[in-house]
ChimeraX commands (.cxc) that place a marker at each C-alpha (Angstrom):
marker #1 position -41.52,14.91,50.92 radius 0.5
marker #1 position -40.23,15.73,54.78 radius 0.5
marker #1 position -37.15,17.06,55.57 radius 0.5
marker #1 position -35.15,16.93,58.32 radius 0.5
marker #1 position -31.85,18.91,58.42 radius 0.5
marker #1 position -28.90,19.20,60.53 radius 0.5
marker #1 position -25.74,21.68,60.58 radius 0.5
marker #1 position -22.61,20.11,59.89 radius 0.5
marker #1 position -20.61,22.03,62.60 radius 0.5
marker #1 position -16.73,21.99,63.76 radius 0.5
marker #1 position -15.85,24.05,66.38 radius 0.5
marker #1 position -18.28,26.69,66.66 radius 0.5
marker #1 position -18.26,26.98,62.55 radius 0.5
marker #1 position -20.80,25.76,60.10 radius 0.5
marker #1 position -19.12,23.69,57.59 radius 0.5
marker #1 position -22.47,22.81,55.64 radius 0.5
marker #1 position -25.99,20.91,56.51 radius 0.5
marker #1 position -26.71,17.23,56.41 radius 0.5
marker #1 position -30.30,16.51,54.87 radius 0.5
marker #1 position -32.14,13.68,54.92 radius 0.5
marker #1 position -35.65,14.06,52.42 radius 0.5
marker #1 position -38.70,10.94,52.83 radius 0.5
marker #1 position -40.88,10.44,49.64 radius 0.5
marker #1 position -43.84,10.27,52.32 radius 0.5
marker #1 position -45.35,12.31,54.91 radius 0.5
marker #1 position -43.26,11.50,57.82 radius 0.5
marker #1 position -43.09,13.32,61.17 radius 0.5
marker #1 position -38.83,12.36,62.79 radius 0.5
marker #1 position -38.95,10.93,65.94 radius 0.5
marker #1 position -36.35,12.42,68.96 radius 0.5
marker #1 position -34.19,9.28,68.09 radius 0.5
marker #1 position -34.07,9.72,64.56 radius 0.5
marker #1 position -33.13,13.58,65.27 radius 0.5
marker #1 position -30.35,12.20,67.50 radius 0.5
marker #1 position -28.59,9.50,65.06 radius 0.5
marker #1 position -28.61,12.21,62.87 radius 0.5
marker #1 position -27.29,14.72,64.54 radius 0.5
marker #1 position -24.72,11.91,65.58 radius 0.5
marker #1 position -23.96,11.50,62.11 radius 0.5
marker #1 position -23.57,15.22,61.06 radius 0.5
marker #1 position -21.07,15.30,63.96 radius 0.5
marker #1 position -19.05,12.74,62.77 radius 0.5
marker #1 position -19.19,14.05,59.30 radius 0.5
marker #1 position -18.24,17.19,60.15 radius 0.5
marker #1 position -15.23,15.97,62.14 radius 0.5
marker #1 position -14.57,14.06,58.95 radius 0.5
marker #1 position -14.40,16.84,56.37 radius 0.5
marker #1 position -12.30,19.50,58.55 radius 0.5
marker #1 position -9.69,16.61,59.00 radius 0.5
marker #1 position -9.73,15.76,55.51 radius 0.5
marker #1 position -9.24,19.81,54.96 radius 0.5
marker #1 position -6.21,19.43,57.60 radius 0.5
marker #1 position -4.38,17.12,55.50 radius 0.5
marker #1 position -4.91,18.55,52.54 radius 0.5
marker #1 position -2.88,21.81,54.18 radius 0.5
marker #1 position -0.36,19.30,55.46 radius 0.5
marker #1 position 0.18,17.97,51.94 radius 0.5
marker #1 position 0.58,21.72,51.10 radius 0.5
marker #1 position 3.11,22.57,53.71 radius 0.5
marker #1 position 4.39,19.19,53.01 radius 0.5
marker #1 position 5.29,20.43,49.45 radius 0.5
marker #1 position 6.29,23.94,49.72 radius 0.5
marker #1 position 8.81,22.15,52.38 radius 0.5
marker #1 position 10.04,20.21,49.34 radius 0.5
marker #1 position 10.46,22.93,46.74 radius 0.5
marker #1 position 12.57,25.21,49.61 radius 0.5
marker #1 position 14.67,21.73,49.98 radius 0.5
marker #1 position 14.82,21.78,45.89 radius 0.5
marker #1 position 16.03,25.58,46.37 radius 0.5
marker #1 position 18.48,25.12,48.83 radius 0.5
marker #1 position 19.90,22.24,46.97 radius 0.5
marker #1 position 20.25,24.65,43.79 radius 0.5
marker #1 position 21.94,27.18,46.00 radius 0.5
marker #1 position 24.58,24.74,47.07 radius 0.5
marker #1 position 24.75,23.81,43.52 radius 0.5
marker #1 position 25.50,27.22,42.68 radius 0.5
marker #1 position 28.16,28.05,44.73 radius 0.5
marker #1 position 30.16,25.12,43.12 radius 0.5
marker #1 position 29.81,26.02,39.38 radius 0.5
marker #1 position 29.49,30.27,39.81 radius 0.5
marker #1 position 33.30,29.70,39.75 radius 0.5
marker #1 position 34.06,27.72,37.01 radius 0.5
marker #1 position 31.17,30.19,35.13 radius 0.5
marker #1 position 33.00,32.90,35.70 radius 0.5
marker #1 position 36.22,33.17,34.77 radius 0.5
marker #1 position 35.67,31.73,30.73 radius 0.5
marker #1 position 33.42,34.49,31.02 radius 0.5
marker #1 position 36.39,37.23,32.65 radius 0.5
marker #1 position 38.52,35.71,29.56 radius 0.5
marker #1 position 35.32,36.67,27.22 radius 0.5
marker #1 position 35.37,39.60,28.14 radius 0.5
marker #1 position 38.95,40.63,27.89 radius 0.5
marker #1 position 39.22,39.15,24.54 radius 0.5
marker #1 position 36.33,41.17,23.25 radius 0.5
marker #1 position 37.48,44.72,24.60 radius 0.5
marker #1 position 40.87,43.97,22.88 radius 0.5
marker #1 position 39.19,43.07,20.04 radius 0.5
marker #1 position 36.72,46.04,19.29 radius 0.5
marker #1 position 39.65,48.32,20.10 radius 0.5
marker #1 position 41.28,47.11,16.74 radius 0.5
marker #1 position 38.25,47.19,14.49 radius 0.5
marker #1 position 36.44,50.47,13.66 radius 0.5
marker #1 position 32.73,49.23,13.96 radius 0.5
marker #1 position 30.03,51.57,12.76 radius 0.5
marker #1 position 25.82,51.60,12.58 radius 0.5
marker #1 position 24.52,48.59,13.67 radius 0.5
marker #1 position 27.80,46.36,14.53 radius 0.5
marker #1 position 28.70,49.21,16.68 radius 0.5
marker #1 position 25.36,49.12,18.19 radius 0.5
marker #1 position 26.08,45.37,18.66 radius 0.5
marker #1 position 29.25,45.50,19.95 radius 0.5
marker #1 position 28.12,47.76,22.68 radius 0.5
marker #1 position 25.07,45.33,23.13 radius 0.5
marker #1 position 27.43,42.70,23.72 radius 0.5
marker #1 position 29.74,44.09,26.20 radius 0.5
marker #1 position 26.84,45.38,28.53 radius 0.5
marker #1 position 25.36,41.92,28.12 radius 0.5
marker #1 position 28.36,40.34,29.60 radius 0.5
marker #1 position 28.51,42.26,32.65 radius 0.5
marker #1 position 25.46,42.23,32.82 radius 0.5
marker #1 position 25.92,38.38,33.24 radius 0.5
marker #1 position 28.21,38.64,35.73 radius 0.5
marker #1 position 25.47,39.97,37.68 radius 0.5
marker #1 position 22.70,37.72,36.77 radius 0.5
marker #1 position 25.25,34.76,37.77 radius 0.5
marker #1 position 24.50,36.03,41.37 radius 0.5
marker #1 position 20.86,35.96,40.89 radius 0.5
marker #1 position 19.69,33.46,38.76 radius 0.5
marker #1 position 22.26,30.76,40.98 radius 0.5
marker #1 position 21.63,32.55,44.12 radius 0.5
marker #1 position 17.91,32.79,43.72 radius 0.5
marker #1 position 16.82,30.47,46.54 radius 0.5
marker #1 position 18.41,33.08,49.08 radius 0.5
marker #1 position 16.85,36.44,49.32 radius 0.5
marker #1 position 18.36,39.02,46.95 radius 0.5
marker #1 position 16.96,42.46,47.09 radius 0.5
marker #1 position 16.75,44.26,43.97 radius 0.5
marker #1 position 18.77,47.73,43.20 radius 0.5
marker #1 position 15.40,50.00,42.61 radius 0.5
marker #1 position 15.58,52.69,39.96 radius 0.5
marker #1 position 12.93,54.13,37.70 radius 0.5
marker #1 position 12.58,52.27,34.24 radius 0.5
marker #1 position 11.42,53.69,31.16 radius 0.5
marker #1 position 9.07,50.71,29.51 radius 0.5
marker #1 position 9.64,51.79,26.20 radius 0.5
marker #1 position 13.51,51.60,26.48 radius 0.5
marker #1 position 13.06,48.40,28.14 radius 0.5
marker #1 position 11.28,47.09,25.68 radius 0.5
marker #1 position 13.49,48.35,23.37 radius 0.5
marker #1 position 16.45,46.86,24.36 radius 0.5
marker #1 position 14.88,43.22,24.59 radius 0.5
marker #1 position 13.86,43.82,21.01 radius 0.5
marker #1 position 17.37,44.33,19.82 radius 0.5
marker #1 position 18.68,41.18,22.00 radius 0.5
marker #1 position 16.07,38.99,20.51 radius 0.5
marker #1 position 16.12,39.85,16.48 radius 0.5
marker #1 position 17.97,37.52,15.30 radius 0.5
marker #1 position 16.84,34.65,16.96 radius 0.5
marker #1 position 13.27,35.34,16.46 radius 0.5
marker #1 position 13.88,36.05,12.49 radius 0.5
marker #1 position 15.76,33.47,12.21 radius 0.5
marker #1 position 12.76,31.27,13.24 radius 0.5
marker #1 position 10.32,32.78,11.13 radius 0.5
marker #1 position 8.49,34.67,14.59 radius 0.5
marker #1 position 7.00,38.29,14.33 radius 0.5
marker #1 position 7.75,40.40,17.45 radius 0.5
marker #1 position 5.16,43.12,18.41 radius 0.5
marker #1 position 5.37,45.93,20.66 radius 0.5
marker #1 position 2.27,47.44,22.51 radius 0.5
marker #1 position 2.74,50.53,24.74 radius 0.5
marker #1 position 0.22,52.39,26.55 radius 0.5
marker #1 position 0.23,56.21,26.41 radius 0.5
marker #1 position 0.78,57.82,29.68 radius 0.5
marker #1 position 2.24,54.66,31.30 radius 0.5
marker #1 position 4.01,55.84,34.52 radius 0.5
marker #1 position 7.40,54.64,34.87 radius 0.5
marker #1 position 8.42,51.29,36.47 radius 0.5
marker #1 position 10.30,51.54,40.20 radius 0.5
marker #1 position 12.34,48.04,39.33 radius 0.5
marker #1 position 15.86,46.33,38.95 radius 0.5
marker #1 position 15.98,47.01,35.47 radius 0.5
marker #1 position 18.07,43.80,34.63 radius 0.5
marker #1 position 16.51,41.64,36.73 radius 0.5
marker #1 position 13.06,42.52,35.03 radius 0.5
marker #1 position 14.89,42.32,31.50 radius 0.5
marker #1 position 15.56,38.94,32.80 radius 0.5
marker #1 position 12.46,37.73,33.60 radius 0.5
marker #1 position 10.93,39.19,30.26 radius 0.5
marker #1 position 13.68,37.47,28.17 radius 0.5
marker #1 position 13.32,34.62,29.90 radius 0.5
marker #1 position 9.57,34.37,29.19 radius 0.5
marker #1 position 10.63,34.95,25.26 radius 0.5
marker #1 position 12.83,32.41,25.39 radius 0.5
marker #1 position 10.34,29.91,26.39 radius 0.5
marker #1 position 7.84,31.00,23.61 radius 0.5
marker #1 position 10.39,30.85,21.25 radius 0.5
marker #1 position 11.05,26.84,22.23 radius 0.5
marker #1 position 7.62,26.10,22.16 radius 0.5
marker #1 position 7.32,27.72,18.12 radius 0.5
marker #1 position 9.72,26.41,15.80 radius 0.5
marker #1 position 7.53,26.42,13.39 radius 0.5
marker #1 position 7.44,30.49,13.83 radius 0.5
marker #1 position 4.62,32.48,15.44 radius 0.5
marker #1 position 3.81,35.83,16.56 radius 0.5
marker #1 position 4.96,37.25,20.36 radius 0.5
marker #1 position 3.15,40.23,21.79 radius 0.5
marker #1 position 5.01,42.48,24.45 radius 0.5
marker #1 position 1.95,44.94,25.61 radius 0.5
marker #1 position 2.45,47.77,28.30 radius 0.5
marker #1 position -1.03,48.87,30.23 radius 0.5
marker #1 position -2.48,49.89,33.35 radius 0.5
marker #1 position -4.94,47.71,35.18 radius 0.5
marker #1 position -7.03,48.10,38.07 radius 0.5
marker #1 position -5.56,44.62,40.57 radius 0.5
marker #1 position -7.60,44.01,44.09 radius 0.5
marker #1 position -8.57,48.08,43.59 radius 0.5
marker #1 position -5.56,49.46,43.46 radius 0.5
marker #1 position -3.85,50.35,40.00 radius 0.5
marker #1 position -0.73,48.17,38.66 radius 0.5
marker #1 position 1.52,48.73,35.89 radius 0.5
marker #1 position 1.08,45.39,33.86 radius 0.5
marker #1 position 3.50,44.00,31.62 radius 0.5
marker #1 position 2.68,40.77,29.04 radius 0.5
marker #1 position 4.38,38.41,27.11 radius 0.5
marker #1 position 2.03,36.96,24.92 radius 0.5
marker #1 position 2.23,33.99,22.08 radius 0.5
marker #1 position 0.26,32.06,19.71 radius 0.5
marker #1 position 1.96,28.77,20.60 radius 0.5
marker #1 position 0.07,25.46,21.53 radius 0.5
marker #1 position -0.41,26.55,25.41 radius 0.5
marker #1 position -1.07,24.76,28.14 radius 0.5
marker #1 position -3.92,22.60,29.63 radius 0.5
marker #1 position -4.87,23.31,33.45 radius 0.5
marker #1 position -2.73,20.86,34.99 radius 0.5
marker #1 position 0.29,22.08,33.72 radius 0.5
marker #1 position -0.58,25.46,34.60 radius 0.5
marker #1 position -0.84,24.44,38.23 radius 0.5
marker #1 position 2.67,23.69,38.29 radius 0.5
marker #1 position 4.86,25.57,35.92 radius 0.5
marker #1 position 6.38,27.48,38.84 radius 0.5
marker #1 position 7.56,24.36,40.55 radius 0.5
marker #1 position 11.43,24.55,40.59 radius 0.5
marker #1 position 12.70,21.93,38.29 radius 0.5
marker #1 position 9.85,20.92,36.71 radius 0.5
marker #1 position 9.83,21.57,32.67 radius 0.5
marker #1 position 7.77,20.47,29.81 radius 0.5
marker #1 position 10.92,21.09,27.37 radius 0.5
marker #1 position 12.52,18.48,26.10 radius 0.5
marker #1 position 15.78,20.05,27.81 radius 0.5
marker #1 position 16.65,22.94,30.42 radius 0.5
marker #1 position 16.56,22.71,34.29 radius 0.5
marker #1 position 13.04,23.66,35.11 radius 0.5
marker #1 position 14.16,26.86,37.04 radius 0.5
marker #1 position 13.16,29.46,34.83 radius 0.5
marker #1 position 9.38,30.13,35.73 radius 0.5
marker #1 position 10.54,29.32,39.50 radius 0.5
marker #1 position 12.97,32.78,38.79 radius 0.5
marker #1 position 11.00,34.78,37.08 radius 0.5
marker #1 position 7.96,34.54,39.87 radius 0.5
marker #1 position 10.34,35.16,42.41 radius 0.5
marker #1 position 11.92,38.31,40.55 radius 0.5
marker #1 position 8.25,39.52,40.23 radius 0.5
marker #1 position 7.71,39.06,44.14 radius 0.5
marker #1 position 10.78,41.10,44.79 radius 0.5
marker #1 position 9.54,44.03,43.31 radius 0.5
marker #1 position 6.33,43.76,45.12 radius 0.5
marker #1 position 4.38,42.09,42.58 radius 0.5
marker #1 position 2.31,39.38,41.44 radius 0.5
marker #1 position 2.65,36.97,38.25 radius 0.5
marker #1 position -0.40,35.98,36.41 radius 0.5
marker #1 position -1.16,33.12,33.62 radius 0.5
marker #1 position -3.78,32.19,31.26 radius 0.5
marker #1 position -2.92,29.72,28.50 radius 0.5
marker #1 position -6.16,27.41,26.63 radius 0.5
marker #1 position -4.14,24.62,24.50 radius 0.5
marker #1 position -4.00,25.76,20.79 radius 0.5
marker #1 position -4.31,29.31,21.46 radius 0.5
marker #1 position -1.42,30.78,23.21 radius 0.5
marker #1 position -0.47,31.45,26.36 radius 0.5
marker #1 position -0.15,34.88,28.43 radius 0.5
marker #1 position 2.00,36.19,31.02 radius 0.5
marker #1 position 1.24,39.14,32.96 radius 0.5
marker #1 position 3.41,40.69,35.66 radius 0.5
marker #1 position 1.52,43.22,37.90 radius 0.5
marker #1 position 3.91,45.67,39.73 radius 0.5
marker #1 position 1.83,48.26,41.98 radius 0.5
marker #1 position 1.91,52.38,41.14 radius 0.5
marker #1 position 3.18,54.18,43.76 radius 0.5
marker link #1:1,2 radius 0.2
marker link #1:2,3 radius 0.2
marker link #1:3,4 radius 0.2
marker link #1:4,5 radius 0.2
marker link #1:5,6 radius 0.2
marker link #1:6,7 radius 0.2
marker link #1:7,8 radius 0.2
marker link #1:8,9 radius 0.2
marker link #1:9,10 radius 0.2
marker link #1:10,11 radius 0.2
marker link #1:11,12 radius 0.2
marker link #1:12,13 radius 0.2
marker link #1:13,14 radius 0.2
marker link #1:14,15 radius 0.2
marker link #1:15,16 radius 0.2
marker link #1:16,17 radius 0.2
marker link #1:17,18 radius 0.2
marker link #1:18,19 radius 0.2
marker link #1:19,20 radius 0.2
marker link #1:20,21 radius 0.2
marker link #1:21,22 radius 0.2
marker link #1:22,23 radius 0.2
marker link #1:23,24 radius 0.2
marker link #1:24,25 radius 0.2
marker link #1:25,26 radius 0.2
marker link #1:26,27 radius 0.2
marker link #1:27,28 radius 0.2
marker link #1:28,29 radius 0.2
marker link #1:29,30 radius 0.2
marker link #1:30,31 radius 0.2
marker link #1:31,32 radius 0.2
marker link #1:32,33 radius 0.2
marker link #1:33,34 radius 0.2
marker link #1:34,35 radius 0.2
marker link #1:35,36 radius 0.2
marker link #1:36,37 radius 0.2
marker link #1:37,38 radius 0.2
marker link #1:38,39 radius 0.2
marker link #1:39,40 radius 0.2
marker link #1:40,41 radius 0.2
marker link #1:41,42 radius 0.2
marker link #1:42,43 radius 0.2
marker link #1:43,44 radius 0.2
marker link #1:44,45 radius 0.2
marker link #1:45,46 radius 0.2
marker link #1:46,47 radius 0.2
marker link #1:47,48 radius 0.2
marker link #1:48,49 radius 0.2
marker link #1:49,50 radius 0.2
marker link #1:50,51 radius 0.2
marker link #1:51,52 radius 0.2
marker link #1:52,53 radius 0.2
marker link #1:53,54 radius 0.2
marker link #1:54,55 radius 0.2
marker link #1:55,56 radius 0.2
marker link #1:56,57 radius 0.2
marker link #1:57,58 radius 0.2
marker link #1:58,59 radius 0.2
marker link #1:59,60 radius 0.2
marker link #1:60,61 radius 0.2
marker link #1:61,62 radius 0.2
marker link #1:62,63 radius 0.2
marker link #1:63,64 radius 0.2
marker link #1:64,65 radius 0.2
marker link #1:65,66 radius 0.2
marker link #1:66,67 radius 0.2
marker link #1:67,68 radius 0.2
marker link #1:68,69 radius 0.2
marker link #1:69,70 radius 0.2
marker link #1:70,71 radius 0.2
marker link #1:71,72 radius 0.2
marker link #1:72,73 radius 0.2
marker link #1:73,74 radius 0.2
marker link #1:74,75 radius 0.2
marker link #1:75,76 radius 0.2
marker link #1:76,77 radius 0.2
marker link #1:77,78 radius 0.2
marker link #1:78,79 radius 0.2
marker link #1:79,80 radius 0.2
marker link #1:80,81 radius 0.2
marker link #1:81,82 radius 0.2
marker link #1:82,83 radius 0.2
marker link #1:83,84 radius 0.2
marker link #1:84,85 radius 0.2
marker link #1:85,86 radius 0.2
marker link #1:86,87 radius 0.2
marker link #1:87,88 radius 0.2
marker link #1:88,89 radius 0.2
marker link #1:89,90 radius 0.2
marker link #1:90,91 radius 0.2
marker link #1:91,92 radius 0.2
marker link #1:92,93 radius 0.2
marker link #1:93,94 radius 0.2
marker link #1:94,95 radius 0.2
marker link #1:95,96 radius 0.2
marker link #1:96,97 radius 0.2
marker link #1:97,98 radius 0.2
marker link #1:98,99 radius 0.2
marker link #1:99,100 radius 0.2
marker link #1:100,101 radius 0.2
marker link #1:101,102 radius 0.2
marker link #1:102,103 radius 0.2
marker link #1:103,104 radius 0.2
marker link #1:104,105 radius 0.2
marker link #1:105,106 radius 0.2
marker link #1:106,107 radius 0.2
marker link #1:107,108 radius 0.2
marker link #1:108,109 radius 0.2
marker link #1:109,110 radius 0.2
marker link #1:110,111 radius 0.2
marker link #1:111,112 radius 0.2
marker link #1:112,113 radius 0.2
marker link #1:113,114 radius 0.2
marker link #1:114,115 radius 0.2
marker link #1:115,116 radius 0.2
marker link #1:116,117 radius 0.2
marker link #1:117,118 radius 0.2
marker link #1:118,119 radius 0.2
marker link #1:119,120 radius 0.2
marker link #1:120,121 radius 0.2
marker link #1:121,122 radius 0.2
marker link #1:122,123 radius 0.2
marker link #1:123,124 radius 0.2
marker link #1:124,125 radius 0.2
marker link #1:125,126 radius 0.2
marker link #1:126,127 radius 0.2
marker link #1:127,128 radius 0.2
marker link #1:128,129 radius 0.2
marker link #1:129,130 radius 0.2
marker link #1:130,131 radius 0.2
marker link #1:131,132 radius 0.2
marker link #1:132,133 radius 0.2
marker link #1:133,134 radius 0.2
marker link #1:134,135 radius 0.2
marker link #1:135,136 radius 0.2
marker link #1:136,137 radius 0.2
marker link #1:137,138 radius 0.2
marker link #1:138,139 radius 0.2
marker link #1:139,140 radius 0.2
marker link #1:140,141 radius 0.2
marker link #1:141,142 radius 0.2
marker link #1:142,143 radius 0.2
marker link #1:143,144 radius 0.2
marker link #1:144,145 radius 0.2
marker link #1:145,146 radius 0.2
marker link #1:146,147 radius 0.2
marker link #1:147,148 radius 0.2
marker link #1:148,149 radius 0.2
marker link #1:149,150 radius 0.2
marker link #1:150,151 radius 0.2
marker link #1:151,152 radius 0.2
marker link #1:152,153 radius 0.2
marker link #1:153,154 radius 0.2
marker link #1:154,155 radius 0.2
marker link #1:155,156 radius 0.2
marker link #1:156,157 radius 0.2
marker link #1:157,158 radius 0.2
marker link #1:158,159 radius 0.2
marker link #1:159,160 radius 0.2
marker link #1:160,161 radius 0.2
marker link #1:161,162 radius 0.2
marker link #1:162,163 radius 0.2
marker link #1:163,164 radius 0.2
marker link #1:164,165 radius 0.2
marker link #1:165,166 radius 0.2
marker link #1:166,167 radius 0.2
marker link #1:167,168 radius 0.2
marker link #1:168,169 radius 0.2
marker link #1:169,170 radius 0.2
marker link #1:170,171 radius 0.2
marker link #1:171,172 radius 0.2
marker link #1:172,173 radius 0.2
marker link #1:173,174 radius 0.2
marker link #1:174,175 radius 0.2
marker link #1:175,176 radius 0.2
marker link #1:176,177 radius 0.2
marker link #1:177,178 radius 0.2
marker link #1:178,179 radius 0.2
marker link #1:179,180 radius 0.2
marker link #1:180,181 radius 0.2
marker link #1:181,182 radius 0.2
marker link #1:182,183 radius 0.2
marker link #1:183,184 radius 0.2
marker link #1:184,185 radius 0.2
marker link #1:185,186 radius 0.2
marker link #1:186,187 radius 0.2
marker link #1:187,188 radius 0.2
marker link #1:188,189 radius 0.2
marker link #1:189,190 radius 0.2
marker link #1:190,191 radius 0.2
marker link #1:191,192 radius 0.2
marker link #1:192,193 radius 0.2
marker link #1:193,194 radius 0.2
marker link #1:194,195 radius 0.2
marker link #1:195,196 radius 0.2
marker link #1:196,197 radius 0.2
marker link #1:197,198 radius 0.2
marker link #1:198,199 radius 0.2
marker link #1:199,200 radius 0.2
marker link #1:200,201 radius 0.2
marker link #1:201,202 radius 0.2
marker link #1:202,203 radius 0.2
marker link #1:203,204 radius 0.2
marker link #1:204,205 radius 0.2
marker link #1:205,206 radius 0.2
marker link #1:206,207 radius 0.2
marker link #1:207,208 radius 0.2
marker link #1:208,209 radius 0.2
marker link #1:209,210 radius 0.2
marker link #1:210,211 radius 0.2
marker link #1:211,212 radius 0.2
marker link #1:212,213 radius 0.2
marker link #1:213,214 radius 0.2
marker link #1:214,215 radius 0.2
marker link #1:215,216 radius 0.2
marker link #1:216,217 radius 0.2
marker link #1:217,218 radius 0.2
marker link #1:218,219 radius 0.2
marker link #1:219,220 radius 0.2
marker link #1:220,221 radius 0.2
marker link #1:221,222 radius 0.2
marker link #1:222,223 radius 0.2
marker link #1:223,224 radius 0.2
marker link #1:224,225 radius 0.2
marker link #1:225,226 radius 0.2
marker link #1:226,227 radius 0.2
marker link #1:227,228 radius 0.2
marker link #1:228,229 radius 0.2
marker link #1:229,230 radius 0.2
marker link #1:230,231 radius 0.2
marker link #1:231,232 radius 0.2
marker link #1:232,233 radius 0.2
marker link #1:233,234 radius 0.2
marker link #1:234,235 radius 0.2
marker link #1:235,236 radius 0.2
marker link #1:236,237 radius 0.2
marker link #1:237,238 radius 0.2
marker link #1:238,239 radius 0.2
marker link #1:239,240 radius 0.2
marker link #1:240,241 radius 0.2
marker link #1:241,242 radius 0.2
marker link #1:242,243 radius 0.2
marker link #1:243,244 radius 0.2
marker link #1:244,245 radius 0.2
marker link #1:245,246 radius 0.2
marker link #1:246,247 radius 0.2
marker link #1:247,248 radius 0.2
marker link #1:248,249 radius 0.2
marker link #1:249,250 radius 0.2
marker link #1:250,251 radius 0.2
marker link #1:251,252 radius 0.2
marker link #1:252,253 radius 0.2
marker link #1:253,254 radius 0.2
marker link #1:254,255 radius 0.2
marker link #1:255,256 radius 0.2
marker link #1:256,257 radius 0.2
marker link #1:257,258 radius 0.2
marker link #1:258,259 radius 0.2
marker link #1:259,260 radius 0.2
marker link #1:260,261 radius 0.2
marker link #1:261,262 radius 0.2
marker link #1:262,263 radius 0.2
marker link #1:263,264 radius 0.2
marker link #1:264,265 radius 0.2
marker link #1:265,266 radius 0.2
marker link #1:266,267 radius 0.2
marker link #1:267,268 radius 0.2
marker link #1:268,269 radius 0.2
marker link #1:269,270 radius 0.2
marker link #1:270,271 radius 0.2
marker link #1:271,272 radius 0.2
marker link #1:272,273 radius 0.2
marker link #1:273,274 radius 0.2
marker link #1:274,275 radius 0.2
marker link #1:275,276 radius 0.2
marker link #1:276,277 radius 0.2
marker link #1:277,278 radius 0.2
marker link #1:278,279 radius 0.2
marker link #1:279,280 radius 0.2
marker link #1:280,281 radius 0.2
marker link #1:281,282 radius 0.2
marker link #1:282,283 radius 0.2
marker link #1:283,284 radius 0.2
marker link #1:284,285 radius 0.2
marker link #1:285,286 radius 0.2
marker link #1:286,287 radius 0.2
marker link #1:287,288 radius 0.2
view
């Protein structure tokens, strides 16, 4: 029922306190003070080296994953070629074609869907293979609404075909989003995409607009939320890893893309997924 206690210090810091507790009355002699204090030394030496490795381990690994992005870069400038000219021959072939049909309603809508979509792939060819080098992001203000909008109309037929229920959530008041509009588009469809692979027996995906108060300031937050089987915690601390998936197929680049899209524009990429319920995204841009 003594105690005798001694800081466990590193360098002029307290890292915890060593305690030793008797089940008798007993008064510590100078020498048992001083093996202690001994041992708290040692321990102490022991723990902030154990703490040093574990941030080695961390460099170690980020050092990796820039190695896995470099290697994708080099990768890219190899196949960017060969992607784009079927796609230059797409694209010629469909302009000659919708000049000799007259399209109306919602094939008209479609057709012009189509044809912004492939230049708009010409452009994400840049980014998405490129996206181990730096690539700033052409800034312009970005209705939410439309953007929403617009991923609803790219995504209809896939998600109907496989029995899942979009919804649409929008905020009144929401300010307007400084951002690459396509590059956010896709991030956003890229999120989709992955909840759609991981329903096919159909579901329900959420895309909600709101404000939120992040670290005291206010951010703009945008979510892609599902009912499909989630994730448990140790996949969630890697899903940004570049080429790691749980899919069946794919590269494993896709989460690696969107968090770096989000970090572009200044912002910050949040998860929470519990296994059998779902799993939210939330992208956090700050209002200016």
């Amino acid at each position: 029922v003594s105690l005798l206690a001694v800081p466990l210090e590193f360098n002029g810091k307290v890292l915890g306190v060593l305690a030793v507790y008797t089940q008798a009355l007993h008064r510590f002699s100078n020498q048992e003070i001083k093996h202690l204090t001994t041992l708290a030394e040692l321990s102490a030496v022991a723990i902030e080296k154990a703490r040093l490795l574990q941030r080695i381990m961390e460099m170690e690994e980020q050092l990796r994953a820039s190695e896995r992005l470099s290697a994708l870069g080099l990768l890219a400038a190899e196949i960017a070629h060969e992607i784009r000219n079927p796609l230059t021959v797409m694209q010629m072939l469909f302009h000659a074609m919708v000049e000799n049909l007259e399209l109306e309603g919602d094939a008209k809508r479609d057709a012009d869907v189509i044809s912004e979509k492939m230049k708009q792939m010409n452009r994400i060819l840049t980014q998405v293979l490129g996206f181990a080098r730096e690539s700033e992001p052409s800034m312009e203000p970005v209705e939410v609404e439309s953007l929403f909008e617009d991923i609803t109309v790219l995504t209809r037929h896939k998600l109907q075909r496989q029995g899942i229920q979009l919804r649409r959530q929008i905020s009144a008041d929401l300010p307007s989003l400084l951002a690459d509009r396509s590059q956010i588009e896709q991030a956003l469809l890229n999120l989709i995409l992955n909840a759609v692979q991981a329903m096919p027996d159909g579901g329900r995906i959420s895309l909600i607009a709101t404000t939120k108060k992040h670290e005291g300031q206010a951010h703009l937050a945008l979510k892609v939320k599902d009912t499909g089987p989630g994730m448990s915690p140790e996949k969630l601390e890697e899903i940004f890893a570049p080429f790691l998936t749980t899919k069946g197929g794919g590269t494993g680049i896709g989460l690696a893309i969107v968090r770096k899209i989000v970090e572009n524009h200044q912002g910050k990429v949040e998860v929470q997924s519990t296994p059998g319920k779902g799993t939210t995204f939330t992208f956090l841009f700050p209002v200016t």
